[in-house]
VEXMI-939474 format. One record per residue: x negated, y negated, z negated of N, C-alpha, C in turn; residue in three letters. Coordinates in steps of 0.05 Angstrom, whole numbers, plus 5000, padded with zeros to 4 digits. Each point is the difference from the previous one (the first is absolute). Example, Ala and Ser with C-alpha at 12.3 -4.5 7.8 and 13.67 -1.06 7.14 Angstrom:
residues 2
<pt <4736, 5114, 4844>, <5018, 4976, 5000>, <4982, 4976, 5000>, ala>,
<pt <5007, 4979, 5014>, <4984, 4976, 4999>, <5015, 4978, 4986>, ser>,
//
This chain:
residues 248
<pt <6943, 8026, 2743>, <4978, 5011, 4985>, <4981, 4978, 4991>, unk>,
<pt <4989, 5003, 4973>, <4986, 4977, 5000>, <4970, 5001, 4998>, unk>,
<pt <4978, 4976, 4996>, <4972, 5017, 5014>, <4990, 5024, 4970>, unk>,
<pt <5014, 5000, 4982>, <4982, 5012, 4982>, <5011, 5032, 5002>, unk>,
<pt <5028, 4999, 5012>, <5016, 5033, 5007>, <4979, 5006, 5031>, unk>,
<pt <5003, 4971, 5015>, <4981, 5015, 5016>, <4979, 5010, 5006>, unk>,
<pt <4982, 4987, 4983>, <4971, 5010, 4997>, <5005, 5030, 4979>, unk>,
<pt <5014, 4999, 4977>, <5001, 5030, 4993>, <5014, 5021, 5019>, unk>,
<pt <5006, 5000, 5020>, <5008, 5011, 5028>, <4980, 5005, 5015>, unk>,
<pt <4979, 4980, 4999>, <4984, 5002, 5016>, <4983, 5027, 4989>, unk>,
<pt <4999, 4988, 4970>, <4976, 5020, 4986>, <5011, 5031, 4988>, unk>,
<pt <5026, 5009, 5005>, <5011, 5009, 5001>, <4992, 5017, 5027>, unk>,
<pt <4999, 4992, 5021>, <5006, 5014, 5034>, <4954, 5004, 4989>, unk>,
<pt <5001, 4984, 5006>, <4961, 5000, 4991>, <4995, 5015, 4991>, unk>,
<pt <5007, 5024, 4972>, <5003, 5015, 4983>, <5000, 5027, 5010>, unk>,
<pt <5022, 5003, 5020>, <5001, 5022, 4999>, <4993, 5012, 5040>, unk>,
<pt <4975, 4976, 4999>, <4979, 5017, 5024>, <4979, 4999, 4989>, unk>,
<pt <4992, 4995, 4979>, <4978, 5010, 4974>, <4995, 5030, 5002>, unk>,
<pt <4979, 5005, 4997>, <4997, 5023, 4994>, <5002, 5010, 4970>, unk>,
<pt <5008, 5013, 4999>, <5018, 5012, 4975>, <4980, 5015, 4976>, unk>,
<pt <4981, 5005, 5016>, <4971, 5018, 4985>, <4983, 4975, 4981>, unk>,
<pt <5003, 4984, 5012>, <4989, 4979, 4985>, <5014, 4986, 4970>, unk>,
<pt <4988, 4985, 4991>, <5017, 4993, 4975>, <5014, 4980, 5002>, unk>,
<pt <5015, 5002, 4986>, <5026, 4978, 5005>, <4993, 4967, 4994>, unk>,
<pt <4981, 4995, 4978>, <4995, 4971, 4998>, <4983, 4994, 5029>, unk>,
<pt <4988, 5015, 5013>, <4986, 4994, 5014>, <5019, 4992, 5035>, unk>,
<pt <5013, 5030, 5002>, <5012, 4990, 5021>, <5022, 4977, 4996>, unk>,
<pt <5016, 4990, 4974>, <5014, 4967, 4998>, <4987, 4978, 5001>, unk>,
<pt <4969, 5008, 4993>, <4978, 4980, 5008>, <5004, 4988, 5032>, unk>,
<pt <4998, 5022, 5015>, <5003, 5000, 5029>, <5024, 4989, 5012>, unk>,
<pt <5023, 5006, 4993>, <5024, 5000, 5003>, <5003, 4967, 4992>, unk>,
<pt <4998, 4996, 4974>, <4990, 4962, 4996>, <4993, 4990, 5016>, unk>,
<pt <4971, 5005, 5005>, <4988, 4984, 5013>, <5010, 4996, 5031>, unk>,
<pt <5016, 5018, 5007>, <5006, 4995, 5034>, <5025, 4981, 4991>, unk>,
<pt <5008, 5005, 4983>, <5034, 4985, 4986>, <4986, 4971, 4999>, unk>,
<pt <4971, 4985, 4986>, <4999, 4979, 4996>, <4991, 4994, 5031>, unk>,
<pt <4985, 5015, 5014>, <4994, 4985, 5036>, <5032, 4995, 4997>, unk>,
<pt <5021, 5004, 5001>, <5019, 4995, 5015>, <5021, 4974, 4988>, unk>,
<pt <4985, 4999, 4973>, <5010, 4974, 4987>, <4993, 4983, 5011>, unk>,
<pt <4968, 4991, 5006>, <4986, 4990, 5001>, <4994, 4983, 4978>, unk>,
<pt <4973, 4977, 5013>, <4983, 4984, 4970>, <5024, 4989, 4979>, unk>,
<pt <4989, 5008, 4979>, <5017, 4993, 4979>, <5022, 5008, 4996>, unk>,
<pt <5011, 5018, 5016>, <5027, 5010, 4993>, <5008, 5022, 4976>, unk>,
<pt <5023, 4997, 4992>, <4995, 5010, 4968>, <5011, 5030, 5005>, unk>,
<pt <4991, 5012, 4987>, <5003, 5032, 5000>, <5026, 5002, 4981>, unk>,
<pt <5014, 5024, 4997>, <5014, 5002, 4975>, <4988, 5002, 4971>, unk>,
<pt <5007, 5008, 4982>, <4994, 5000, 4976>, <4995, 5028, 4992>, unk>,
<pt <4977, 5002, 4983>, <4993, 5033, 4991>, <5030, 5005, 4988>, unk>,
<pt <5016, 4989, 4986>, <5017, 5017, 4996>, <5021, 5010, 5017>, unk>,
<pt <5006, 4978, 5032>, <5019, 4998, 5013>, <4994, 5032, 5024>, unk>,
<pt <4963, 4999, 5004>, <4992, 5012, 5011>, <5007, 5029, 4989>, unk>,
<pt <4996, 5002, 4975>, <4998, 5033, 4980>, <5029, 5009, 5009>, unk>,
<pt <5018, 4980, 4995>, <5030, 5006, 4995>, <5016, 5006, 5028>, unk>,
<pt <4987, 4986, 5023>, <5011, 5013, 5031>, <4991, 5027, 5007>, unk>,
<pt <4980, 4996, 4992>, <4973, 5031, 5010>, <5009, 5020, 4981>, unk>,
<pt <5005, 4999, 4977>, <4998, 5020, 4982>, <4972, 5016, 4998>, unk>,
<pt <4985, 4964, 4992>, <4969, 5011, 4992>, <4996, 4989, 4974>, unk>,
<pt <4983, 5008, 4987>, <4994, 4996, 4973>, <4988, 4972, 5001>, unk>,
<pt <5006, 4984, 4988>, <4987, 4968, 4994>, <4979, 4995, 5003>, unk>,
<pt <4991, 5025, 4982>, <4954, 5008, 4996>, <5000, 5008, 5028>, unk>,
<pt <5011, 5007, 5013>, <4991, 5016, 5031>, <5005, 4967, 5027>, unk>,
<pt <5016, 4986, 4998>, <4995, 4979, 5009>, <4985, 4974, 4997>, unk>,
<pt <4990, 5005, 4971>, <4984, 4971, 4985>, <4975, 5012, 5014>, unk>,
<pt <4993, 5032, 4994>, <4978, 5011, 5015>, <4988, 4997, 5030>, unk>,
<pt <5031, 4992, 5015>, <4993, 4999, 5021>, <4991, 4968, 5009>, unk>,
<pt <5016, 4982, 4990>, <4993, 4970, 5002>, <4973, 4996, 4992>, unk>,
<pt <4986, 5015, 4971>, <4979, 4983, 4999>, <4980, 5018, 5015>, unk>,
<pt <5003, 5015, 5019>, <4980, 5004, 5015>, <5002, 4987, 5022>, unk>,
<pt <5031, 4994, 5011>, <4997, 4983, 5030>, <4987, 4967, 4979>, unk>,
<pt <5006, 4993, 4976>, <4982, 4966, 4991>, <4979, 5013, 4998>, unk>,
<pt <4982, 5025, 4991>, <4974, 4994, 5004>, <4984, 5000, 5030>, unk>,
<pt <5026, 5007, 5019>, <4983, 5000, 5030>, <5005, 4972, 5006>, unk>,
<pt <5015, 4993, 4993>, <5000, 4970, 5009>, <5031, 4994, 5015>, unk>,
<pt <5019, 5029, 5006>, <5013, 4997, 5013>, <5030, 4988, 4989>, unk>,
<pt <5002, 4994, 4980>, <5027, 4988, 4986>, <4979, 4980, 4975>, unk>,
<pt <5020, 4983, 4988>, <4985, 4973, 4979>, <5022, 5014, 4981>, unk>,
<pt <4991, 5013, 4979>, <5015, 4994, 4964>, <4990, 4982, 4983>, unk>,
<pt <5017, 4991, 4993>, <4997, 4978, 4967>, <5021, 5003, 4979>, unk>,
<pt <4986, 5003, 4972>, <5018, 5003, 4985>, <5025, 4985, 4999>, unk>,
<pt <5025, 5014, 4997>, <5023, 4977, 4995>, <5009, 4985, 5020>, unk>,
<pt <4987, 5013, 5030>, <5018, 4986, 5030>, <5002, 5025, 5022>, unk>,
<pt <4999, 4995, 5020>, <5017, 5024, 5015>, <4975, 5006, 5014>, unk>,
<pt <5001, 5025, 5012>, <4980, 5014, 5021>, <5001, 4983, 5022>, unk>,
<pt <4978, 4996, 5012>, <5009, 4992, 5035>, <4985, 5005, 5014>, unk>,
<pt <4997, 5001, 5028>, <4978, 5013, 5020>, <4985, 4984, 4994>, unk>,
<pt <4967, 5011, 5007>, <4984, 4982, 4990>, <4993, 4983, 5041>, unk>,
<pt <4993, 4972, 5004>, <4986, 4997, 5018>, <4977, 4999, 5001>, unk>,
<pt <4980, 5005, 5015>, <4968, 5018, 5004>, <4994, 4979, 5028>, unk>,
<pt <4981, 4993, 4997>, <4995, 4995, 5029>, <4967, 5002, 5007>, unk>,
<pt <4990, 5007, 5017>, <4967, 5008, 5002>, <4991, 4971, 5017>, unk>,
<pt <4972, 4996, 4984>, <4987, 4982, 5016>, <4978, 5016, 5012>, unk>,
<pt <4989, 4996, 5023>, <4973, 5014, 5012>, <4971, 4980, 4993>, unk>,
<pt <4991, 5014, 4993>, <4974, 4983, 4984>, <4976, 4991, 5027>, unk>,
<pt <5009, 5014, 5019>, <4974, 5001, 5025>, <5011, 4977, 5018>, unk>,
<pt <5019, 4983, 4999>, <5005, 4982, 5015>, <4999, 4979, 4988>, unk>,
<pt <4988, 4975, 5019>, <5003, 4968, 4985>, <5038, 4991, 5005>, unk>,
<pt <5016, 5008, 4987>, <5033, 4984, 5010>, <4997, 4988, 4977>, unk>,
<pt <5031, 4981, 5004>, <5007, 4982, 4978>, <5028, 5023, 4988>, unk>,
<pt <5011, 4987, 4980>, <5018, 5020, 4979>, <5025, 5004, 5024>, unk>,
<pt <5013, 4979, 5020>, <5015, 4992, 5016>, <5000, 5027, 5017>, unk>,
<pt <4978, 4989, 5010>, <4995, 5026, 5024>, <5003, 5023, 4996>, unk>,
<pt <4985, 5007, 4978>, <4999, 5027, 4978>, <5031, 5009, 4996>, unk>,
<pt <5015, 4985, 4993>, <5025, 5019, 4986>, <5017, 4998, 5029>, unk>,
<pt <5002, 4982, 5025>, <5010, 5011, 5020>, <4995, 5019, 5017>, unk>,
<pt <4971, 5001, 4999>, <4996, 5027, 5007>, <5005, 5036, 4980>, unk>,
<pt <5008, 4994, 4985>, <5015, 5021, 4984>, <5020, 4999, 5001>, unk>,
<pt <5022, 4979, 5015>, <5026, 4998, 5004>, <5020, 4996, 4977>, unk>,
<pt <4981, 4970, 4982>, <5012, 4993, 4981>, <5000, 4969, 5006>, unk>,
<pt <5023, 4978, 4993>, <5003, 4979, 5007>, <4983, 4985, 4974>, unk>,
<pt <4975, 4986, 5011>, <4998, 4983, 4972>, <5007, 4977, 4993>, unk>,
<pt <4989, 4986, 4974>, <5022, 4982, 5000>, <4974, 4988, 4977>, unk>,
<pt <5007, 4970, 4984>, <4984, 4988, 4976>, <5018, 4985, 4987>, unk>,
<pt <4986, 4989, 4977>, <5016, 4988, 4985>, <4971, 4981, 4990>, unk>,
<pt <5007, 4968, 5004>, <4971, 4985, 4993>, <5006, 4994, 4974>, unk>,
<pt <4978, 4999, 5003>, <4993, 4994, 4958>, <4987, 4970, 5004>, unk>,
<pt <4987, 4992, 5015>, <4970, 4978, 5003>, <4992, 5009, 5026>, unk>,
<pt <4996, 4969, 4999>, <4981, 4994, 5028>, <4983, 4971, 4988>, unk>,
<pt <4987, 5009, 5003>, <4979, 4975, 4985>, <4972, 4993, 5011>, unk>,
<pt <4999, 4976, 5002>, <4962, 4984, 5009>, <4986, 5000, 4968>, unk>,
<pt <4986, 5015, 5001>, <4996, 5003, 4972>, <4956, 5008, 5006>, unk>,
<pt <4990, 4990, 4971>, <4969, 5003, 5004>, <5002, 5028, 4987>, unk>,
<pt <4973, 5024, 5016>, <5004, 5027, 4993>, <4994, 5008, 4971>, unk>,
<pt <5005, 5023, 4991>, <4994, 5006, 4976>, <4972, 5009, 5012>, unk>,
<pt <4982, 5012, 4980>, <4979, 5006, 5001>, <4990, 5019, 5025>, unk>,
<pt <5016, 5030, 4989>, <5004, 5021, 5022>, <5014, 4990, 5022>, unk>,
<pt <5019, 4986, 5006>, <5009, 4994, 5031>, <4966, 4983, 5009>, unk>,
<pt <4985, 4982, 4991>, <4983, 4979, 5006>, <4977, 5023, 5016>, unk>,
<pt <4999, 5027, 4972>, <4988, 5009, 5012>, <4993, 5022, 5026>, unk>,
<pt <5024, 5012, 4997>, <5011, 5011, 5018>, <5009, 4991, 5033>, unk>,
<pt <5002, 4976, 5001>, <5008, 4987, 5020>, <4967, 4980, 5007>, unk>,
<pt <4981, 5002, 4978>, <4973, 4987, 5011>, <5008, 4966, 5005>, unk>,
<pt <5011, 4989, 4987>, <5001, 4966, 4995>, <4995, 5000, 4972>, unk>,
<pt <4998, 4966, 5005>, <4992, 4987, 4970>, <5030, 5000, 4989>, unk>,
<pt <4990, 4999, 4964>, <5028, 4991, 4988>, <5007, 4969, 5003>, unk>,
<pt <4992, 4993, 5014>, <5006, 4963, 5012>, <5022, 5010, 5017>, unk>,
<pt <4991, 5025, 5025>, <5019, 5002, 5020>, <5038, 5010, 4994>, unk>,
<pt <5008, 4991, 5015>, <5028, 5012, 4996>, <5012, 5018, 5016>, unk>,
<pt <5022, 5016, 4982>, <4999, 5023, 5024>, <5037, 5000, 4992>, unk>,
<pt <5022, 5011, 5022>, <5018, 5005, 4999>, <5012, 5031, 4992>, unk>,
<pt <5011, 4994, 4964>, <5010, 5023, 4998>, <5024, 5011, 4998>, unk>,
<pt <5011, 5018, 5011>, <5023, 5020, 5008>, <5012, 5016, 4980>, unk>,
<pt <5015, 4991, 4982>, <5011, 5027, 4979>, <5024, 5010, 5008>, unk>,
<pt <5005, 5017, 5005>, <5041, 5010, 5003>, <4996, 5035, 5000>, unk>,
<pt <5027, 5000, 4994>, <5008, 5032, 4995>, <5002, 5007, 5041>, unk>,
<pt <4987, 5028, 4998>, <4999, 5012, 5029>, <5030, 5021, 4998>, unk>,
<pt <5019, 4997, 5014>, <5021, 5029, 4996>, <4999, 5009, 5022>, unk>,
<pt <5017, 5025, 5005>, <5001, 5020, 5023>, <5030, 5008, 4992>, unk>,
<pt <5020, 4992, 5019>, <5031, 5010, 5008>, <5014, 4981, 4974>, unk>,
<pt <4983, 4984, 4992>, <5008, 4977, 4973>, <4997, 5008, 4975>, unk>,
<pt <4976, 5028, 4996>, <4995, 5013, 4974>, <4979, 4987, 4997>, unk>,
<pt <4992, 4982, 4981>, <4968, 4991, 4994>, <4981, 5025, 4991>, unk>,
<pt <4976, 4996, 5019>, <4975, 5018, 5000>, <4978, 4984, 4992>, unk>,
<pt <4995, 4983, 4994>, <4967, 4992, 4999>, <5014, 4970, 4994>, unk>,
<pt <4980, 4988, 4980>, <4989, 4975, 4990>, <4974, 4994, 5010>, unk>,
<pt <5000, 4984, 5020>, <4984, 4988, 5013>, <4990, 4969, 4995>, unk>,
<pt <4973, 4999, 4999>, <4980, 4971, 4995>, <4975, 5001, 5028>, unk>,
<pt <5010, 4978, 5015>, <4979, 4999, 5018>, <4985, 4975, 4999>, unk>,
<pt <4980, 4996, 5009>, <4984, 4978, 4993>, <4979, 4993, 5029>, unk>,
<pt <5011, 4983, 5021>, <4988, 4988, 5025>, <4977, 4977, 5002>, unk>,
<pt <4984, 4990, 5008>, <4983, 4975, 4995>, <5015, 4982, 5016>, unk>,
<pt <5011, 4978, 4986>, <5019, 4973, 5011>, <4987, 4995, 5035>, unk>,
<pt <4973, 5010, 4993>, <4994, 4989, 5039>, <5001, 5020, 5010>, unk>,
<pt <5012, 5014, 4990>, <5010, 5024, 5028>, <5029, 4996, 5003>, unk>,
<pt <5017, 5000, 4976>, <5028, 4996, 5002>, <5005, 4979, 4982>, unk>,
<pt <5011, 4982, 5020>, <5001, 4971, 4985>, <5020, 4997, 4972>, unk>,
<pt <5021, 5020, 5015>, <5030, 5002, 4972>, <5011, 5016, 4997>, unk>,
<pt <5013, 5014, 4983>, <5006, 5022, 4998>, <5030, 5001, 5013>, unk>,
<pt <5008, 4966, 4998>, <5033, 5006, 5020>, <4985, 5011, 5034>, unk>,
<pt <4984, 5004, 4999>, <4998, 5014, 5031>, <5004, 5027, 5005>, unk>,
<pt <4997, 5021, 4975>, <5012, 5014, 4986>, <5024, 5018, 5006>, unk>,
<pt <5011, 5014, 5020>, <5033, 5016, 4987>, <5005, 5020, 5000>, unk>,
<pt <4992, 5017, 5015>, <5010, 5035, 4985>, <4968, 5010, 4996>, unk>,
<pt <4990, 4988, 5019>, <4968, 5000, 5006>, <4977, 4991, 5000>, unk>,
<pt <4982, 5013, 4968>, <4971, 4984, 5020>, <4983, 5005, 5019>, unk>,
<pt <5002, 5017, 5006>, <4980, 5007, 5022>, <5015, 4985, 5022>, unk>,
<pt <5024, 4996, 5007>, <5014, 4988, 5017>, <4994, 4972, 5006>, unk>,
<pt <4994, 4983, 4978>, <4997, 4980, 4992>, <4967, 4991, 5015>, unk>,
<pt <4981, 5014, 4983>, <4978, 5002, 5008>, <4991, 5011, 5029>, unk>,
<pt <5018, 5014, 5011>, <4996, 5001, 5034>, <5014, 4984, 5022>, unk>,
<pt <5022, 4972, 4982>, <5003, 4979, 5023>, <4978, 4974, 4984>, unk>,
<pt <4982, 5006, 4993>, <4974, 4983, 4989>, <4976, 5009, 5009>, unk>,
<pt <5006, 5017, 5022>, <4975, 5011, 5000>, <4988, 5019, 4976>, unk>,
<pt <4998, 5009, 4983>, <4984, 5008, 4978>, <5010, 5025, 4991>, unk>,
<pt <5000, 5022, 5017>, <5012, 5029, 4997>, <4975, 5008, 4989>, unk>,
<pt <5004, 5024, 4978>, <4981, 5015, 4990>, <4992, 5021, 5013>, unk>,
<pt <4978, 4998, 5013>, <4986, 5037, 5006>, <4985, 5017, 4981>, unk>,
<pt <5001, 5004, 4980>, <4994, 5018, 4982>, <5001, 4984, 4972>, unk>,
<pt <5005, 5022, 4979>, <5007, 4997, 4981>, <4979, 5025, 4975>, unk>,
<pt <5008, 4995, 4976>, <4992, 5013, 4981>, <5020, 5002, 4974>, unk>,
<pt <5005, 5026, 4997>, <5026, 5003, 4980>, <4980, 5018, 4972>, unk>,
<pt <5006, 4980, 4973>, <4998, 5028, 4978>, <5026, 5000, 4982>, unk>,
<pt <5010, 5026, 4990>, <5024, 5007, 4993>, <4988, 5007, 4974>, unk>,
<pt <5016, 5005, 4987>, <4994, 4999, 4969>, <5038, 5010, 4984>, unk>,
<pt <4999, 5010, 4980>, <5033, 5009, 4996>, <4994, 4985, 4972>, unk>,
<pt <5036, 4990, 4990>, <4999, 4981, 4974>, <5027, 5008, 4994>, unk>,
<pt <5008, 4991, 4985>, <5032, 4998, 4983>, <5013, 4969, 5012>, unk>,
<pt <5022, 5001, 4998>, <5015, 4981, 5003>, <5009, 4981, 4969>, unk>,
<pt <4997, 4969, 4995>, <5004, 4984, 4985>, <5032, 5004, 5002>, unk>,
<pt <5008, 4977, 4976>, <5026, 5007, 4999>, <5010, 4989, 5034>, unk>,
<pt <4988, 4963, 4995>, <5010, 4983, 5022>, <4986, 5015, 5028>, unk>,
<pt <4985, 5017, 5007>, <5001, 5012, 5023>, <5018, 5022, 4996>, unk>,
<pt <5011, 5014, 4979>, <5024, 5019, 5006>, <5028, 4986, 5006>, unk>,
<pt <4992, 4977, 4999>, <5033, 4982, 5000>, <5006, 4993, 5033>, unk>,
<pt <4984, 4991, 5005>, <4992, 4996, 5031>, <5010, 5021, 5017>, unk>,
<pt <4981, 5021, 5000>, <4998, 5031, 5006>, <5016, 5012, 5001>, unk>,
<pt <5027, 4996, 4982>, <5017, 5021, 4995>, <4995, 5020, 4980>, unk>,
<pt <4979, 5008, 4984>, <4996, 5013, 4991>, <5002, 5002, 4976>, unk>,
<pt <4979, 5017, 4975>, <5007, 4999, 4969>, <4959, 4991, 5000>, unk>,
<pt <5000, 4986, 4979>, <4978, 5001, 4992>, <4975, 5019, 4983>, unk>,
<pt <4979, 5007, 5019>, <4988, 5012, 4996>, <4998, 5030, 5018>, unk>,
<pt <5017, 4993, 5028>, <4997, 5012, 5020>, <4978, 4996, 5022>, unk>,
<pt <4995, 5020, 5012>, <4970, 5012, 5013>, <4996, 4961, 5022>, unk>,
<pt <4985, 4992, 4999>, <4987, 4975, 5031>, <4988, 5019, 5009>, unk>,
<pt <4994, 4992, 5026>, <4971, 5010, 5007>, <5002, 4967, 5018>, unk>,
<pt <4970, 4993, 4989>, <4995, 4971, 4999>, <4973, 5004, 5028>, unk>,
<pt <5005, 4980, 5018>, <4973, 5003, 5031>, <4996, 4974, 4991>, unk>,
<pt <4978, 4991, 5002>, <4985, 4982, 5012>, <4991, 5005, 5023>, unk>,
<pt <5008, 4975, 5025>, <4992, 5003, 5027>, <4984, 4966, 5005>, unk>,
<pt <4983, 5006, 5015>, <4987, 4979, 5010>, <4991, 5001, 5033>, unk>,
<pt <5003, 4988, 5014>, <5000, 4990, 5021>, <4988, 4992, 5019>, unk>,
<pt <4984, 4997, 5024>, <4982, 4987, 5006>, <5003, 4986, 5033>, unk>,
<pt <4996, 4984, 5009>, <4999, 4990, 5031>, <4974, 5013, 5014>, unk>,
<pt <5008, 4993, 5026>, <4985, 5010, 5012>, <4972, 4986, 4996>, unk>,
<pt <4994, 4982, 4994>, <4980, 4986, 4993>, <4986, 5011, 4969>, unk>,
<pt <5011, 5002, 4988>, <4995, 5019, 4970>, <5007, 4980, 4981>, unk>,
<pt <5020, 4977, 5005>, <5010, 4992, 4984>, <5015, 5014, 4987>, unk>,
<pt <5007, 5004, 4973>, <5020, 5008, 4983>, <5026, 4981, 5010>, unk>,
<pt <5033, 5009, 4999>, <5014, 4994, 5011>, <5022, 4997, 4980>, unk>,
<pt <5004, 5030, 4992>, <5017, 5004, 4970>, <4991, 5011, 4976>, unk>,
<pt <5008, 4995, 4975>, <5002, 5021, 4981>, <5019, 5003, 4990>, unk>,
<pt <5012, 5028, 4998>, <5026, 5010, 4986>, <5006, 5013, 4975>, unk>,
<pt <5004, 4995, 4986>, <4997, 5028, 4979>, <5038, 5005, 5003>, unk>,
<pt <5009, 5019, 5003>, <5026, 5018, 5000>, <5002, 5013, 4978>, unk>,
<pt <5023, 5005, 4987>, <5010, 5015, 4981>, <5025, 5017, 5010>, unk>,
<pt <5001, 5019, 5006>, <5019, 5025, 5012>, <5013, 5013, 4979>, unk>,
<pt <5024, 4998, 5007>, <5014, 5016, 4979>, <4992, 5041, 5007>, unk>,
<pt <4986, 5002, 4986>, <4989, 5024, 5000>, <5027, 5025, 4995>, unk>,
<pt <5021, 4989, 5002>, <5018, 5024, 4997>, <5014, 4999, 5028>, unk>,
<pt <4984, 4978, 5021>, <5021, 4996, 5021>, <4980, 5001, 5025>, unk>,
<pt <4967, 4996, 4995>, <4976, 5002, 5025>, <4981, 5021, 4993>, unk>,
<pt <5001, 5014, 5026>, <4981, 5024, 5008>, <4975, 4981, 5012>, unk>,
<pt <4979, 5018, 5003>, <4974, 4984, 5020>, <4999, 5031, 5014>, unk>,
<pt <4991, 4984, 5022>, <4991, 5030, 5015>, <4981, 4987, 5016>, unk>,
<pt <4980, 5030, 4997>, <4982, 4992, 5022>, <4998, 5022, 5024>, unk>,
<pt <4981, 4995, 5021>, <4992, 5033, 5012>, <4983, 5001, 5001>, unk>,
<pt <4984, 5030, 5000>, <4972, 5005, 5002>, <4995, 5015, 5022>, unk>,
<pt <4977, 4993, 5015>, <4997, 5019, 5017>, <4980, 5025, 5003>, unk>,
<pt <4994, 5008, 5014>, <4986, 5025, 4992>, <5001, 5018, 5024>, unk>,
//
C-alpha cells in the first residue's frame, strides 16, 4: 500500500465515525486533518482530484474542506504544488528560553543554518538598543532557526563584543554560550508586530512571497541592567503560534 492509498484509508475509516448529521465538507475537514497528524510536518496529502475520486466526493466538497483545514493553519496550499501537513509549533511568551530550549520542549529537534557571524560596528537601532556607542562593537548572529529540519524563523541577533568575544563561541546556542561566560539573561522585553515576507526571506523560509512574518523584537538584560542581546526574529507565520497564559 502506498502512503497516499494509506492516508485515503485512513480518511476513509475517519469518515465514517463522523457524525452523519453534520455536513459533509465539514466532517472531511476532520477526517483530513487527523489524516495530516499522521503524515506528519510536511507530508503531502493526496490531490483534490485523487481525494474526490477514492471518496466519491465532489471536488467542490474537498477543495471546501482543505481550505478550511489552510485557513486554521492545519495543512500549507500553494498554487501549482501539493498539499502537505502544515508544521505549527507554539512559543510561550511568559518565559525568558532560547529558540533551542523552546522547540525541545515541544518535542521538536532544532537545528540552523548560518548565514554570518560577524565583529561588525552596530547599526543605529542595535547601538541603541544594546546602550553603547557606535565606536563600540558588537557580535552579530544571522542564520535560519528550523524545527525537525523545516525552517521557521530568520533570525538577527546582535551581542556587545565585551560580553561575547566571537560569535565562533556560538553553536546551537546563545543563551548556552552566554551561560559558560557568565552572562545569562534574567529578564527580557519582547514587541511583536506582523509583516509579509520579501521574496529573499520566502526563499530561505520555504515559503511564497508575501506570506504572513510575525516579526519580535527581544532585548535582554543582565543581572546588573546591562543590556546583553538584541534580536529581531522573523517567523514563518504559517509555521509559529505564541501562546501565552493568563491568570485569573
Amino acid at each position: 500500500m502506498t502512503d497516499r492509498d494509506a492516508i485515503i484509508a485512513h480518511v476513509e475509516g475517519a469518515l465514517g465515525r463522523e457524525d452523519a448529521t453534520q455536513p459533509l465538507y465539514r466532517r472531511l475537514a476532520r477526517a483530513l486533518a487527523d489524516a495530516a497528524g499522521q503524515a506528519g510536518p510536511d507530508g503531502a496529502l493526496p490531490s483534490e482530484r485523487a481525494l474526490a475520486a477514492a471518496l466519491g466526493i465532489s471536488r467542490v466538497t474537498v477543495r471546501r474542506a482543505l481550505d478550511d483545514l489552510a485557513r486554521d493553519g492545519r495543512v500549507t496550499r500553494r498554487q501549482g504544488a501539493r498539499t502537505t501537513a502544515a508544521l505549527r509549533v507554539e512559543k510561550r511568551l511568559s518565559a525568558l528560553t532560547g529558540f533551542s530550549d523552546e522547540l525541545r520542549g515541544r518535542g521538536a529537534v532544532p537545528g540552523q543554518r548560518w548565514l554570518a557571524r560577524q565583529i561588525v560596528l552596530p547599526t543605529p537601532s542595535e547601538a541603541m538598543a544594546l546602550q553603547m556607542s557606535p565606536a563600540d562593537r558588537i557580535v552579530r548572529l544571522i542564520r535560519v532557526r528550523t524545527a525537525d529540519g523545516q525552517p521557521l524563523a530568520l533570525e538577527r541577533a546582535a551581542v556587545p563584543q565585551a560580553i561575547l568575544p566571537s560569535g565562533d563561541l556560538v553553536g546551537d546556542s546563545l543563551y548556552a554560550a552566554l551561560a559558560r561566560l557568565g552572562a545569562s539573561p534574567v529578564r527580557g522585553a519582547q514587541r511583536i508586530r506582523a509583516g509579509i515576507m520579501s521574496r529573499a526571506e520566502a526563499e530561505v523560509l520555504g515559503s511564497d512571497p508575501g506570506s504572513p512574518l510575525l516579526i519580535v523584537e527581544r532585548r535582554c538584560f543582565l543581572a546588573d541592567g546591562r543590556p546583553v542581546e538584541f534580536t529581531e526574529t522573523r517567523y514563518n507565520g504559517e509555521r509559529y503560534d505564541f501562546l501565552t497564559e493568563l491568570g485569573g
